[in-house]
C-alpha positions, -999 to +999 in steps of 0.1 A: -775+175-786-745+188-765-714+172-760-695+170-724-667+160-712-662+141-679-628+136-665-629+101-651-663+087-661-650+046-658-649+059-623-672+061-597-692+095-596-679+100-629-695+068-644-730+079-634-729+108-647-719+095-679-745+074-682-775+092-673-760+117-700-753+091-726-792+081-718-803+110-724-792+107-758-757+131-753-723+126-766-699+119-736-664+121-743-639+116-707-602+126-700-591+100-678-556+081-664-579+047-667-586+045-707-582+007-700-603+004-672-634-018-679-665-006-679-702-014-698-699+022-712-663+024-735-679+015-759-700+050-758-676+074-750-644+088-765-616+086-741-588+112-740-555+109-714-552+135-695-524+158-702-513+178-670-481+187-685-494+197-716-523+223-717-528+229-752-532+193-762-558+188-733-572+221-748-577+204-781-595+172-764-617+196-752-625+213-782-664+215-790-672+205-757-701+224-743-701+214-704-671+202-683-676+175-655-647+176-631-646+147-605-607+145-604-586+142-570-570+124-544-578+110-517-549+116-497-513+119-498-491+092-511-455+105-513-439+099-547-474+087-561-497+118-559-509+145-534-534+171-529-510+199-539-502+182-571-540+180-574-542+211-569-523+219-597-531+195-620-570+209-618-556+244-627-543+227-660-578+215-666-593+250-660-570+263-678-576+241-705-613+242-708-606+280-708-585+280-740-611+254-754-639+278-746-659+253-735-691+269-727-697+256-687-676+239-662-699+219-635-668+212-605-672+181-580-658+196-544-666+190-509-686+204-482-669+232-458-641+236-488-619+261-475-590+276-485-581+288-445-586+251-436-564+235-414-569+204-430-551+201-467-581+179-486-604+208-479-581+236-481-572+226-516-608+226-527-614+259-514-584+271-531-598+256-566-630+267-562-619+302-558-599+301-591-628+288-609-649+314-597-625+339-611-619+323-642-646+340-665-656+307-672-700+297-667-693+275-636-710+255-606-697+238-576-717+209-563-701+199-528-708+162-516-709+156-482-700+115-489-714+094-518-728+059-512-733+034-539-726+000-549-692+011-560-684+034-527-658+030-501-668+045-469-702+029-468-689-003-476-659-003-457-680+005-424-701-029-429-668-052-440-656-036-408-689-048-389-688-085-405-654-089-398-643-076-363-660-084-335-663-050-320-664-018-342-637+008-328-651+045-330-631+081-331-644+093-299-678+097-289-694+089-323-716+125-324-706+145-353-726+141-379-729+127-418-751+129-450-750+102-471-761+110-509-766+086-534-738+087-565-767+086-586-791+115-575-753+135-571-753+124-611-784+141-615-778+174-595-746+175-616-764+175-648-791+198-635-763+220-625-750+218-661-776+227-679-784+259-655-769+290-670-760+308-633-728+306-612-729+291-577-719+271-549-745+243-538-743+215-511-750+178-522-769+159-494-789+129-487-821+133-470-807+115-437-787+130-407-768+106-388-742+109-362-713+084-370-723+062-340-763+060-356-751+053-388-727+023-377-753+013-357-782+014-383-759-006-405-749-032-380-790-036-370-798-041-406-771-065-413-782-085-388-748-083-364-745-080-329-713-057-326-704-032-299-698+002-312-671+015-292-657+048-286-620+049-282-595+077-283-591+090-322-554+083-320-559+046-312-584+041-342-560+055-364-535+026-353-561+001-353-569+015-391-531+011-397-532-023-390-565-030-414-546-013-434-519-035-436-540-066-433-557-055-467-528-037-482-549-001-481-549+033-464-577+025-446-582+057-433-557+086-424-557+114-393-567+141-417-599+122-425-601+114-389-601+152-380-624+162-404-656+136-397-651+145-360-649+181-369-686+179-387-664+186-419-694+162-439-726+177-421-743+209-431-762+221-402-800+227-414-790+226-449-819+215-471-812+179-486-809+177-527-813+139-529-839+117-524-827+083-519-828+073-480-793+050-466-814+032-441-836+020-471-807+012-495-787-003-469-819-030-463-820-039-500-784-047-505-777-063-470-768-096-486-737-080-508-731-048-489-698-055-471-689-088-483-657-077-502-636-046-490-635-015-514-599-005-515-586+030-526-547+022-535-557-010-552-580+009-579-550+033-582-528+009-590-547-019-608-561+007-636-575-022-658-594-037-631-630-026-632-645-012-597 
């Protein structure tokens, strides 16, 4: 059996991954910031800090390993916390890392449209790193997500607290860019498949539904039951109203770059075959009584690392 490595598997994506591997009858190993973190699989893996500053002793935690998941990043900027340029870097350790380790295949979570000539940093910086990996020598795919849904997820989540909470549901403008949804656990399972393949690429991760913003909000109000006006109102405006959700739930709720990029179609792929199977609409319908009910909270996780998600 092969042994991988997957940075952040008490995580989210990462935690899937894990344990359809660790099913599968693999030995998982993770470097992670969250070795206390609980979750039902420490017990199963090997847990390693990450070591940014330090290349060859995150070379020697890699040592053996035959395939590399990387689900590290940010989310967004926090000044004196962390940032996409120090992500950015810090990803270029773990490259260079698995390099020295000679670790046989490197399977790298980015996003769809990653550009490096991006206006928008989040995307830029994954364009940037998937161009190093691609030059790196190293056996390597990218698998882009548009956005993940799960038990576990934020945005999915967030949208229906929003919905049960507020009595209208404020929109960035006219609510007709689009979104893919794909379940964290058929993403786990492209991953793997793209782990055990042996050729380089680049492939899009997407759900087999196309919404616009304002049809999913609207499918996920309808199934939950709620009678809330959708509402389009000028982007600048929603950010405020986020700011103050925000505050109310001590949270970056959202932020104008992520604002930008949904209206800009940033998480759509225009006629792009989907490479999951599990439908929203129908996930959404069996977990209407929990979906929502507690808000998902990015800084909190960050902060609270032995708090399980």
């Amino acid at each position: 059996m092969a042994t991988h490595a997957i940075t952040g598997a008490f995580g989210f994506s990462g935690s899937y991954i894990a344990r359809r591997l660790l099913d599968a009858g693999e030995t998982v190993i993770t470097l992670t910031n969250s070795p206390d973190r609980p979750s039902p699989l420490k017990e199963r893996i090997t847990a390693h800090p990450f070591r940014f500053d330090d290349v060859a002793a995150m070379a020697k935690s890699l040592a053996g390993v035959d395939v590399l998941y990387n689900t590290y990043w940010v989310r967004f900027n926090r000044a004196g916390l962390f940032s996409h340029a120090g992500a950015v870097r810090d990803t270029q350790a773990l490259f260079e890392a698995a390099k020295r380790a000679e670790v046989g295949r490197v399977v790298h979570v980015s996003i769809t449209h990653a550009d490096e000539a991006s206006p928008l940093e989040y995307f830029q910086g994954k364009g940037h790193l998937e161009r190093i990996l691609s030059e790196s020598g190293m056996s390597y795919a990218v698998v882009r997500p548009a956005v993940l849904f799960g038990a576990e997820d934020i945005l999915i989540n967030n949208i229906a607290w929003t919905l049960r909470r507020f009595p209208v549901f404020p929109m960035f403008g006219d609510g007709r860019y689009h979104i893919q949804p794909m379940h964290v656990d058929d993403f786990a399972q492209l991953a793997i498949e793209r782990g055990r393949a042996t050729d380089n690429g680049v492939i899009n991760a997407l759900g087999p539904e196309d919404f616009t913003y304002r049809e999913l909000v609207a499918m996920i109000r309808d199934t939950l039951g709620l009678q809330r006006p959708v509402i389009g109102v000028p982007p600048a405006l929603a950010y405020w109203a986020g700011l103050g959700i925000g505050m109310f739930v001590g949270d970056v709720f959202v932020t104008r770059e992520e604002i930008r990029g949904l209206m800009a179609d940033t998480l759509h792929v225009a006629g792009a075959a989907p490479t999951g199977a599990t439908i929203l609409s129908d996930w959404v319908r069996r977990h209407k009584e929990t979906i929502g009910l507690r808000y998902h909270g990015e800084m909190p996780r960050r902060k609270d690392r032995k708090k399980a998600y």
